[in-house]
C-alpha positions as a Markdown table, in Angstrom:
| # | Residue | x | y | z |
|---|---|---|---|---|
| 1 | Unk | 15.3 | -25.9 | -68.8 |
| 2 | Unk | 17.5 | -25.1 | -65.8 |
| 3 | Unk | 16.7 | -21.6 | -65.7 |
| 4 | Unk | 12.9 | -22.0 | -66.4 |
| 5 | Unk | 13.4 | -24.1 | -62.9 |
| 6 | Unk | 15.3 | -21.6 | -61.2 |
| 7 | Unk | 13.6 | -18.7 | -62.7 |
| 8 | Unk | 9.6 | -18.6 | -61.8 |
| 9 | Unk | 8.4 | -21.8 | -64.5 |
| 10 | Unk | 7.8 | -21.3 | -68.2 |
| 11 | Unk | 7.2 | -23.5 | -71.3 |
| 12 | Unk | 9.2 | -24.8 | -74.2 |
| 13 | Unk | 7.5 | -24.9 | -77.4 |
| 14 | Unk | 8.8 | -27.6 | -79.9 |
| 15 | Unk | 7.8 | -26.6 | -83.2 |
| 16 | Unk | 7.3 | -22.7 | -82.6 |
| 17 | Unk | 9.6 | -20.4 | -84.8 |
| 18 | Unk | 11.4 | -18.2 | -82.5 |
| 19 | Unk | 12.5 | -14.4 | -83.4 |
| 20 | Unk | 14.0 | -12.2 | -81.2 |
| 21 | Unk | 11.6 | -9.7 | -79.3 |
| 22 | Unk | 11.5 | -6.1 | -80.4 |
| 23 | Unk | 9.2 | -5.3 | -77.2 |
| 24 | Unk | 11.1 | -7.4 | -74.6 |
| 25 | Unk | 14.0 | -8.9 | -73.2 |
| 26 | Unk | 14.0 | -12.0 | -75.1 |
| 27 | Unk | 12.4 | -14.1 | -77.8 |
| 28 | Unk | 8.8 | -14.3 | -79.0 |
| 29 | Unk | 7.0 | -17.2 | -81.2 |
| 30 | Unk | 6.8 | -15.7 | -85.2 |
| 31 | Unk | 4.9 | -18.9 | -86.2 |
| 32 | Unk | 3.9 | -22.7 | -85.4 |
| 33 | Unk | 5.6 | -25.3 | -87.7 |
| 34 | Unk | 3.6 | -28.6 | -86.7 |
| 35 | Unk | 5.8 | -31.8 | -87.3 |
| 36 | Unk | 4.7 | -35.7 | -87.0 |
| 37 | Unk | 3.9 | -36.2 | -83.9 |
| 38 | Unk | 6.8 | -39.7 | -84.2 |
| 39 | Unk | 9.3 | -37.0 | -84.3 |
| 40 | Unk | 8.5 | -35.8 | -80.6 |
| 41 | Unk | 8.9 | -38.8 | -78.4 |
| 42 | Unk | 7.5 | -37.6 | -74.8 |
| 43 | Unk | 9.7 | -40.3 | -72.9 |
| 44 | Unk | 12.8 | -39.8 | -74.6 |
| 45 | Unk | 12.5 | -35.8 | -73.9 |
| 46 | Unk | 11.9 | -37.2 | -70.0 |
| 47 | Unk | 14.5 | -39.3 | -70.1 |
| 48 | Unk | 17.0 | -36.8 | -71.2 |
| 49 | Unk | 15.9 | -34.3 | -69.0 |
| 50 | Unk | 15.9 | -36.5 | -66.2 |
| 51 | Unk | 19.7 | -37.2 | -66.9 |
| 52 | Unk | 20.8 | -33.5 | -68.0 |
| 53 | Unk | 19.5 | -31.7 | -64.9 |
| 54 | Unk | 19.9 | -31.9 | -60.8 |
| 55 | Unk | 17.9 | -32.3 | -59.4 |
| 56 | Unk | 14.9 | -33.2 | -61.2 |
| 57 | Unk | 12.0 | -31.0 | -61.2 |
| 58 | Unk | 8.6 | -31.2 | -60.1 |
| 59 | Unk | 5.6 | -31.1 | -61.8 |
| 60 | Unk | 7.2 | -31.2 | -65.4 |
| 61 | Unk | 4.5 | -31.6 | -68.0 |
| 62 | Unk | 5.8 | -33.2 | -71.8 |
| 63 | Unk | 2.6 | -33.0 | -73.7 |
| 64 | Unk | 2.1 | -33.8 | -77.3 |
| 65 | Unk | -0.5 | -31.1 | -78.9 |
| 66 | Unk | -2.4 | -32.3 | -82.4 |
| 67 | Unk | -3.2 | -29.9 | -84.5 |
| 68 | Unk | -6.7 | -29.2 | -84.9 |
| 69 | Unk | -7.4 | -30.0 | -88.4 |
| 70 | Unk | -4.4 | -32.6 | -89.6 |
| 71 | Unk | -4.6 | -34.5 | -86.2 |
| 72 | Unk | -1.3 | -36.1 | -87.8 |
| 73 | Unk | 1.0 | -33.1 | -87.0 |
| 74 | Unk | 1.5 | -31.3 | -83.9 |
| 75 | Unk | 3.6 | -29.5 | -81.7 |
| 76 | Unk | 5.3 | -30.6 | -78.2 |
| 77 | Unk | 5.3 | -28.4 | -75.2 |
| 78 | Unk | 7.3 | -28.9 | -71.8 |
| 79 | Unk | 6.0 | -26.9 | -69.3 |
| 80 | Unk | 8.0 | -26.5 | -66.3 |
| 81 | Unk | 6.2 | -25.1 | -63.2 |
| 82 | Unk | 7.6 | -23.1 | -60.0 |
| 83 | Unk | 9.7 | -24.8 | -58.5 |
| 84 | Unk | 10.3 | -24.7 | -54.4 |
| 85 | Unk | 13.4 | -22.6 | -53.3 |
| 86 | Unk | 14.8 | -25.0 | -51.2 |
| 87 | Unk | 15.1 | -27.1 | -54.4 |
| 88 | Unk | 17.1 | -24.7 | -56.0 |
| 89 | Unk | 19.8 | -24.3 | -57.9 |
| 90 | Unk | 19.0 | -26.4 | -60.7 |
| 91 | Unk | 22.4 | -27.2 | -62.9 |
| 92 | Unk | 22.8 | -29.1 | -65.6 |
| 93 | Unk | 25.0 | -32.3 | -65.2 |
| 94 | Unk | 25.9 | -33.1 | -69.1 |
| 95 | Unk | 26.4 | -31.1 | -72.1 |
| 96 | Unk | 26.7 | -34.2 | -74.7 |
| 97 | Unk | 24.6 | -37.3 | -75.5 |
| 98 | Unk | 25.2 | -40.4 | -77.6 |
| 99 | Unk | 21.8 | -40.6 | -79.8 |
| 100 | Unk | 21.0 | -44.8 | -80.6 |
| 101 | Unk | 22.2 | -43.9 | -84.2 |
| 102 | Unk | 26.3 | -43.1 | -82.9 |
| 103 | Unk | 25.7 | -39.3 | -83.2 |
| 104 | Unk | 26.4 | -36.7 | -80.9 |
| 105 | Unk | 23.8 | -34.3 | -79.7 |
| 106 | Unk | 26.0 | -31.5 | -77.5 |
| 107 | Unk | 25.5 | -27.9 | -76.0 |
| 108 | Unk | 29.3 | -26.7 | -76.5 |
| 109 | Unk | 28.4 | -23.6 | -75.3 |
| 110 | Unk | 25.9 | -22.0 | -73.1 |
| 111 | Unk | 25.5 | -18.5 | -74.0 |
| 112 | Unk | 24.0 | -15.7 | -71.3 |
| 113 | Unk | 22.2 | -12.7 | -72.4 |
| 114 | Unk | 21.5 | -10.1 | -69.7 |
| 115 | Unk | 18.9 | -7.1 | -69.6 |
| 116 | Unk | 18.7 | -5.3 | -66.5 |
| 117 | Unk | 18.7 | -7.7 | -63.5 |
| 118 | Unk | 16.8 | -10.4 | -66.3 |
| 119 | Unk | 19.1 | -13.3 | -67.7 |
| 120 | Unk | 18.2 | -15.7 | -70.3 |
| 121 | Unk | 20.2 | -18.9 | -71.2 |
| 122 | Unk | 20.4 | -20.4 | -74.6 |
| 123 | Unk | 22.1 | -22.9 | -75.9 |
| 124 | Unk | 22.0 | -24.8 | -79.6 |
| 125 | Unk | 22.1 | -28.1 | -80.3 |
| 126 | Unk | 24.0 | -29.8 | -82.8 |
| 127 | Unk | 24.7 | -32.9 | -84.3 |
| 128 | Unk | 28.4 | -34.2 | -84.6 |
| 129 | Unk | 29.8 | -37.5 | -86.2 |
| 130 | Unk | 32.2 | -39.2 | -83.9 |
């Protein structure tokens, strides 16, 4: 998320399976995998992004997409537009969360990937007991 704001914009796909691009720095979608749409919860993605990242971006879009013939099932997309340089950097202020069931969601790492004068950052989520 930060460095679709500090880069030129992008979009996150939830529900897109990711491989790694044979034709480009980076990755590329392989497939959709639509999930019930009470999976992706468009003010709790807000919510968290509003409280992981300073300062908070404008123009973010958190859009639930049906699919087209099981209207039940879907993908998410957060699409985060260019933001003004003066705005810039955007960094992230946490890297752990306390989910309403007692788990831990954290990013214990961030890792950076580098082609040319491109950079990517990545990080996975997990789940940890307390």
């Amino acid at each position: 998320m930060a460095a679709f704001a500090n880069a030129s914009g992008g979009s996150i796909i939830v529900g897109a399976e990711i491989i790694l691009s044979s034709l480009q720095a980076g990755e590329q979608i392989a497939a959709l995998k639509p999930f019930p749409e009470t999976l992706f919860n468009v003010d709790q993605y807000a919510k968290i992004i509003d409280e992981w990242l300073y300062p908070a971006p404008s123009g973010l879009v958190i859009k639930w997409c049906p699919d087209k013939d099981t209207h039940q099932s879907g993908i998410g997309v957060i699409f985060i537009p260019t933001q003004a340089p003066e705005t810039k950097p955007f960094l992230l202020t946490r890297t752990s969360l306390r989910c309403e069931d007692g788990h831990d969601v954290s990013a214990p790492g961030i890792e950076r990937r580098s082609r040319r004068d491109q950079f990517t950052a990545h990080f996975t989520a997990h789940r940890r007991n307390r």
